[in-house]
N, CA, C and O atoms as a GROMACS GRO file, in nm:
protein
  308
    1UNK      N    1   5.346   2.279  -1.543
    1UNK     CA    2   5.236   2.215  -1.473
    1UNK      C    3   5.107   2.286  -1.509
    1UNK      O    4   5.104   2.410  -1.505
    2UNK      N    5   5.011   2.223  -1.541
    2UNK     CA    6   4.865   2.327  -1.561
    2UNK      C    7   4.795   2.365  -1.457
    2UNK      O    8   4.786   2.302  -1.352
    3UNK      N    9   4.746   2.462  -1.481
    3UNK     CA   10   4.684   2.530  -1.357
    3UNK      C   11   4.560   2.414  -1.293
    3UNK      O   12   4.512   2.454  -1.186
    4UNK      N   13   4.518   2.316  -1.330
    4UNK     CA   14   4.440   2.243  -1.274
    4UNK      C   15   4.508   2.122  -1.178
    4UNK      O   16   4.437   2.043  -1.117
    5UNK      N   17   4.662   2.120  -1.175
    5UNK     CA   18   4.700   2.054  -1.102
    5UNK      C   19   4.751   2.094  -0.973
    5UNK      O   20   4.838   2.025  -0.920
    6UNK      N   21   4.712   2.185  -0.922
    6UNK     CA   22   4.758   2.280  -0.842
    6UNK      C   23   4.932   2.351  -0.865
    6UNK      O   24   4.982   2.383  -0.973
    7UNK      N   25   5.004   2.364  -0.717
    7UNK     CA   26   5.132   2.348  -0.673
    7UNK      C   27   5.179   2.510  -0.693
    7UNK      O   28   5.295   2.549  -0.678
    8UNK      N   29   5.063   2.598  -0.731
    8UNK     CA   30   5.086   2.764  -0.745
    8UNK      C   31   5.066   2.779  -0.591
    8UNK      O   32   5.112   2.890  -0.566
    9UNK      N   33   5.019   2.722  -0.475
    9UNK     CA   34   4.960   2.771  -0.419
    9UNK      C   35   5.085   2.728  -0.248
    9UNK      O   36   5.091   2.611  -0.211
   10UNK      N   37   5.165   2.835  -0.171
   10UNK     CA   38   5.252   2.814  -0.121
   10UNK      C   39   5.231   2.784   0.055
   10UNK      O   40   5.189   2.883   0.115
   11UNK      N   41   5.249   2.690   0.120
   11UNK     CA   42   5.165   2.671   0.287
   11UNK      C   43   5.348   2.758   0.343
   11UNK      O   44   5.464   2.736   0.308
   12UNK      N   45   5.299   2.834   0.416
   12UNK     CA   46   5.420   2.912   0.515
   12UNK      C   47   5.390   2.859   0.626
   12UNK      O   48   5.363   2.947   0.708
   13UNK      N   49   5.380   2.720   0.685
   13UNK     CA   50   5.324   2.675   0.863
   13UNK      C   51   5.472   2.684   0.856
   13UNK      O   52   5.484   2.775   0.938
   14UNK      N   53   5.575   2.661   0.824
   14UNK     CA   54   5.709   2.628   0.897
   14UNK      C   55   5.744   2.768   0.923
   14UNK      O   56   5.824   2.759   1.016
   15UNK      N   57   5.730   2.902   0.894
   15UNK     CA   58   5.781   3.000   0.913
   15UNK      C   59   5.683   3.042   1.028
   15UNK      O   60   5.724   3.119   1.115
   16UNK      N   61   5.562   2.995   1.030
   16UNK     CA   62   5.468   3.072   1.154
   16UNK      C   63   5.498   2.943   1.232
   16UNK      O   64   5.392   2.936   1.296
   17UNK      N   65   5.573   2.830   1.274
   17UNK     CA   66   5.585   2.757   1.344
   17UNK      C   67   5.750   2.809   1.468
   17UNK      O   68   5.788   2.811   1.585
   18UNK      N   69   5.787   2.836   1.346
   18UNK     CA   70   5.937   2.861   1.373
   18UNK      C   71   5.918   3.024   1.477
   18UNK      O   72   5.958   3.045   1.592
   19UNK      N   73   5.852   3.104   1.393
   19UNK     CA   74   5.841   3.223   1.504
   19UNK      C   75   5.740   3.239   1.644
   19UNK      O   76   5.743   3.336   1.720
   20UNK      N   77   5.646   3.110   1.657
   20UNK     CA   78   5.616   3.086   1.768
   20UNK      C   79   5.643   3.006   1.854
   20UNK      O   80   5.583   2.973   1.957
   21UNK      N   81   5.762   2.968   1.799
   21UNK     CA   82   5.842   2.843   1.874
   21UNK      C   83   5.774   2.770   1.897
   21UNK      O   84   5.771   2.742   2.017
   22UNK      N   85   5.685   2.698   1.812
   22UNK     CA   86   5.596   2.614   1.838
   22UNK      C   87   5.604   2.465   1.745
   22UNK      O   88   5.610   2.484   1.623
   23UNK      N   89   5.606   2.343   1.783
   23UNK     CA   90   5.685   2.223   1.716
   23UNK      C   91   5.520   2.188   1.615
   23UNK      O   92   5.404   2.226   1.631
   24UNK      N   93   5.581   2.109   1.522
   24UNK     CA   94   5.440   2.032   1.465
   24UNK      C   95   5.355   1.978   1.513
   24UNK      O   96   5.236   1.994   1.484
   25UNK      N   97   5.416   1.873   1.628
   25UNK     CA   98   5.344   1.785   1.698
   25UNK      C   99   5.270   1.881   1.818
   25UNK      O  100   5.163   1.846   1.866
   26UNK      N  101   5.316   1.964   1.846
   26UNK     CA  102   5.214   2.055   1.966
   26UNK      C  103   5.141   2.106   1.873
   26UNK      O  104   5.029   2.058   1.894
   27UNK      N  105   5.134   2.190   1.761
   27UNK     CA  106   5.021   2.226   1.666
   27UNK      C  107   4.890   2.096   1.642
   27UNK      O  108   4.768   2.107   1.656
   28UNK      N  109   4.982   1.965   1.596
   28UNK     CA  110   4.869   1.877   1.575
   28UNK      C  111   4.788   1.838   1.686
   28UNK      O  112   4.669   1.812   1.666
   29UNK      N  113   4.833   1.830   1.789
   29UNK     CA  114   4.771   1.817   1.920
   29UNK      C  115   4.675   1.968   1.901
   29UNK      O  116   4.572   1.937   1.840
   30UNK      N  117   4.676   2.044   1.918
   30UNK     CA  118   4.608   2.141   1.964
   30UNK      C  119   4.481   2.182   1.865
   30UNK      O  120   4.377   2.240   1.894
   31UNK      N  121   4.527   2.131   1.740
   31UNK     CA  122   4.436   2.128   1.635
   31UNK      C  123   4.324   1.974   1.617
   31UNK      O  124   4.234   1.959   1.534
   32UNK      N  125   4.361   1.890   1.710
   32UNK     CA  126   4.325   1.804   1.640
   32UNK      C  127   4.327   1.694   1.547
   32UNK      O  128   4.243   1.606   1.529
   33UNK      N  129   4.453   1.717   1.485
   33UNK     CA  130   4.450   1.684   1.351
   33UNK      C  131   4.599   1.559   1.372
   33UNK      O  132   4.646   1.558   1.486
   34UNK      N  133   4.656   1.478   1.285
   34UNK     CA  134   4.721   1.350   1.320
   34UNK      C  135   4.863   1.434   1.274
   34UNK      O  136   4.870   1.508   1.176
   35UNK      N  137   4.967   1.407   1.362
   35UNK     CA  138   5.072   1.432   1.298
   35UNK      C  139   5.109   1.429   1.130
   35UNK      O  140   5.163   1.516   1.062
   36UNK      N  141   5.056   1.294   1.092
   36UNK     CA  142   5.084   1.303   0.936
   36UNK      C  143   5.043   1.397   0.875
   36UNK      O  144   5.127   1.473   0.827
   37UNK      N  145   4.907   1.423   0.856
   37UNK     CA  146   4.764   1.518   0.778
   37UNK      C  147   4.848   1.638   0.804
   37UNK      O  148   4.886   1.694   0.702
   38UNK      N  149   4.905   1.714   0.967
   38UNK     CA  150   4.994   1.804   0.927
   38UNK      C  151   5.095   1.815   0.853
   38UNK      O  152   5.125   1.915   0.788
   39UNK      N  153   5.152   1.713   0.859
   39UNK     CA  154   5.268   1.710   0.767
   39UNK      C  155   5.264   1.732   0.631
   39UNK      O  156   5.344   1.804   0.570
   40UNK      N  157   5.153   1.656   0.573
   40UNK     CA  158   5.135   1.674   0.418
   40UNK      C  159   5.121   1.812   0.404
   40UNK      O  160   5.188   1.881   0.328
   41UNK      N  161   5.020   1.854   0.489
   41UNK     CA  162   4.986   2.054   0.447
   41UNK      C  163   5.137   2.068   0.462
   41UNK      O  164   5.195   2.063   0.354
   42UNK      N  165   5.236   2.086   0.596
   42UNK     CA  166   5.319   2.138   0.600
   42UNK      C  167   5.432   2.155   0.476
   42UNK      O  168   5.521   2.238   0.459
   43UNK      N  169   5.383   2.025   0.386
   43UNK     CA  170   5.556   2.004   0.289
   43UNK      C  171   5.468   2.077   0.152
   43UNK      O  172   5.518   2.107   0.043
   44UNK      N  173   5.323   2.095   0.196
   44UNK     CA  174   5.267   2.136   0.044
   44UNK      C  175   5.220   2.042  -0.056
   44UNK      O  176   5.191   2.065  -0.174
   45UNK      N  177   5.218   1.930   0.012
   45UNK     CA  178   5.168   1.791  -0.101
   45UNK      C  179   5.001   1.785  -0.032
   45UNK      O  180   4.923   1.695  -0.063
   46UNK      N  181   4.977   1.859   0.032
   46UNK     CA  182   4.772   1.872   0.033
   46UNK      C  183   4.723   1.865  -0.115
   46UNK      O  184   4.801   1.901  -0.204
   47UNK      N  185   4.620   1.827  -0.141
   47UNK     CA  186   4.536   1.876  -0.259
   47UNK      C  187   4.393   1.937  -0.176
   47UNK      O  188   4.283   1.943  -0.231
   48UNK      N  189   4.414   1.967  -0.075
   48UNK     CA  190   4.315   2.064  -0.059
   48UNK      C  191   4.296   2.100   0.140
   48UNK      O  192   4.340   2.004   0.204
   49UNK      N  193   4.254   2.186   0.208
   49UNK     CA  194   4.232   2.204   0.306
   49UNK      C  195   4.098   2.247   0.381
   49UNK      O  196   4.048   2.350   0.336
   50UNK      N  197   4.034   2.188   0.483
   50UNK     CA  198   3.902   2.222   0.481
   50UNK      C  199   3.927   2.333   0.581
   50UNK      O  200   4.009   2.345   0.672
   51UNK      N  201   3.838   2.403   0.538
   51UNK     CA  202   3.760   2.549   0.664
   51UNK      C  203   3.831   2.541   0.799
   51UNK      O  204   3.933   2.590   0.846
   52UNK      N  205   3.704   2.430   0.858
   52UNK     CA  206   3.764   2.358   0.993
   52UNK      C  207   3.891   2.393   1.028
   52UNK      O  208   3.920   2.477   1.113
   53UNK      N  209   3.990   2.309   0.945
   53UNK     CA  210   4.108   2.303   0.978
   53UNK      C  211   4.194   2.431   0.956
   53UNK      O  212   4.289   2.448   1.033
   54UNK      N  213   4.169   2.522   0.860
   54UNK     CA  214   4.230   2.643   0.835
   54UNK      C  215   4.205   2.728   0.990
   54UNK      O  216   4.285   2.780   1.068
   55UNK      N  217   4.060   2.712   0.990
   55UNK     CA  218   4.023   2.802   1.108
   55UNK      C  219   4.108   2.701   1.212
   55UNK      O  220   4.222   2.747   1.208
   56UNK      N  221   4.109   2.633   1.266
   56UNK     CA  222   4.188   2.581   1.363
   56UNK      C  223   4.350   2.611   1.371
   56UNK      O  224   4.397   2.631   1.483
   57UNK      N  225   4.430   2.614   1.265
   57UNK     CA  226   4.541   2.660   1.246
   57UNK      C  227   4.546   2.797   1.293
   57UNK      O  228   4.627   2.828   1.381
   58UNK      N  229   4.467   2.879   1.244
   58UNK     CA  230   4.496   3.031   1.261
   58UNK      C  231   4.444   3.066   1.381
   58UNK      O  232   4.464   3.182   1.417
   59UNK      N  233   4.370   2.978   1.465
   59UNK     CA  234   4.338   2.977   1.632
   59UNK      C  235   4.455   2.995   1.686
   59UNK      O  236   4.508   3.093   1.739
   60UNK      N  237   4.490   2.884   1.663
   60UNK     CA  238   4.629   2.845   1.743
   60UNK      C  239   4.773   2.952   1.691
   60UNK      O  240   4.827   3.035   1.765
   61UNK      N  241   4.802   2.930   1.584
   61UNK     CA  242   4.895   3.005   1.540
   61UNK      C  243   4.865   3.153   1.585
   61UNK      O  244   4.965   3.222   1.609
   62UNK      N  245   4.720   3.221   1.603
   62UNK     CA  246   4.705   3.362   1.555
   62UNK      C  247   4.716   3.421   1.473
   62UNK      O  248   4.747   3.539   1.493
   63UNK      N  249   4.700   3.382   1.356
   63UNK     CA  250   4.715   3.436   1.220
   63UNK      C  251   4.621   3.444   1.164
   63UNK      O  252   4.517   3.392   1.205
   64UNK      N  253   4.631   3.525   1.034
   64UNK     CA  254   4.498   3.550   0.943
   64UNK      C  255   4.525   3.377   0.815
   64UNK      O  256   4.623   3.304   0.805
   65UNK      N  257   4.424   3.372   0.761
   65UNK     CA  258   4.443   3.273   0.654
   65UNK      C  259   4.555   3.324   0.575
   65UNK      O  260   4.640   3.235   0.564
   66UNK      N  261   4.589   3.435   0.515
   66UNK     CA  262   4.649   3.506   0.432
   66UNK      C  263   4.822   3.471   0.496
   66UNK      O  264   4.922   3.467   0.424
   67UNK      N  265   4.820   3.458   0.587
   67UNK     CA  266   4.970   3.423   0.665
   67UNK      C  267   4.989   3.262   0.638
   67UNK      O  268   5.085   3.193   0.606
   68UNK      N  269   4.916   3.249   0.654
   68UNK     CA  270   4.958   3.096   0.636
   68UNK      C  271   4.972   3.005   0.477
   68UNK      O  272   5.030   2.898   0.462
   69UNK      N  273   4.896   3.089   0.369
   69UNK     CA  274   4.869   3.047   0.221
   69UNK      C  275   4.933   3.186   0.184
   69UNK      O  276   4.920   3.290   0.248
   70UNK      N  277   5.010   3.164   0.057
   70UNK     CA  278   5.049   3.234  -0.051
   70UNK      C  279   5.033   3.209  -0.199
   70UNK      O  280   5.038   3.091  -0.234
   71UNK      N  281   5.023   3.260  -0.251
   71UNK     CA  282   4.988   3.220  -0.384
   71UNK      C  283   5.139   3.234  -0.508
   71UNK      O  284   5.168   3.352  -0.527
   72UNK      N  285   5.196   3.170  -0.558
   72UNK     CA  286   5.298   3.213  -0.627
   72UNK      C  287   5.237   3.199  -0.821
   72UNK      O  288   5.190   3.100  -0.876
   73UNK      N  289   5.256   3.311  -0.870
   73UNK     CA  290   5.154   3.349  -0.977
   73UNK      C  291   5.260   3.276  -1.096
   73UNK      O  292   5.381   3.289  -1.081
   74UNK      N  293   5.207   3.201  -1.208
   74UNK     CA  294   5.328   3.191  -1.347
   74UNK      C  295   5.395   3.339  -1.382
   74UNK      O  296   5.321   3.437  -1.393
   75UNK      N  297   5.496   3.347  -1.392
   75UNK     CA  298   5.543   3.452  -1.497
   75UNK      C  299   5.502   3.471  -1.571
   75UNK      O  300   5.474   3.385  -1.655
   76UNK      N  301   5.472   3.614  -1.585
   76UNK     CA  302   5.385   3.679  -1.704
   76UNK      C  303   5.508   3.717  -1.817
   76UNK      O  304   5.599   3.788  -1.772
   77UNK      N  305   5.518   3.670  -1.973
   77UNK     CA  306   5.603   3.732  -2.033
   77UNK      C  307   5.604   3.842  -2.105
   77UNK      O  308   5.709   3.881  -2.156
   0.00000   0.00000   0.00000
């Protein structure tokens, strides 16, 4: 895949969902945001996330941005 199509870039909401025992649909409620629109971030098919909404996630969740995005790098050979 080329780096201009994204998919390096990894969303962890199900692992910070799972340890706050907290469901999708109470996140989307609390954020704002429509069950679906979470969903897409959640499975990783976003092509992009605004501010807003990052900061709203990490309200709720308590997390830093860095908890919630990972980056998975190509293998270097």
């Amino acid at each position: 895949m080329p780096a201009d199509e994204g998919g390096n870039i990894v969303i962890k909401l199900d692992d910070l969902l799972h340890d706050r025992r907290m469901t999708l649909t109470e996140l989307a409620e609390r954020v704002g945001l429509t069950l679906a629109n979470l969903s897409i971030l959640k499975t990783g098919k976003a092509k992009a996330i605004r501010f807003s909404t990052l900061e709203a996630i990490c309200r709720e969740l308590e997390c830093q941005p860095g908890d919630l995005l990972g980056y998975r790098g190509a293998m270097k050979e």
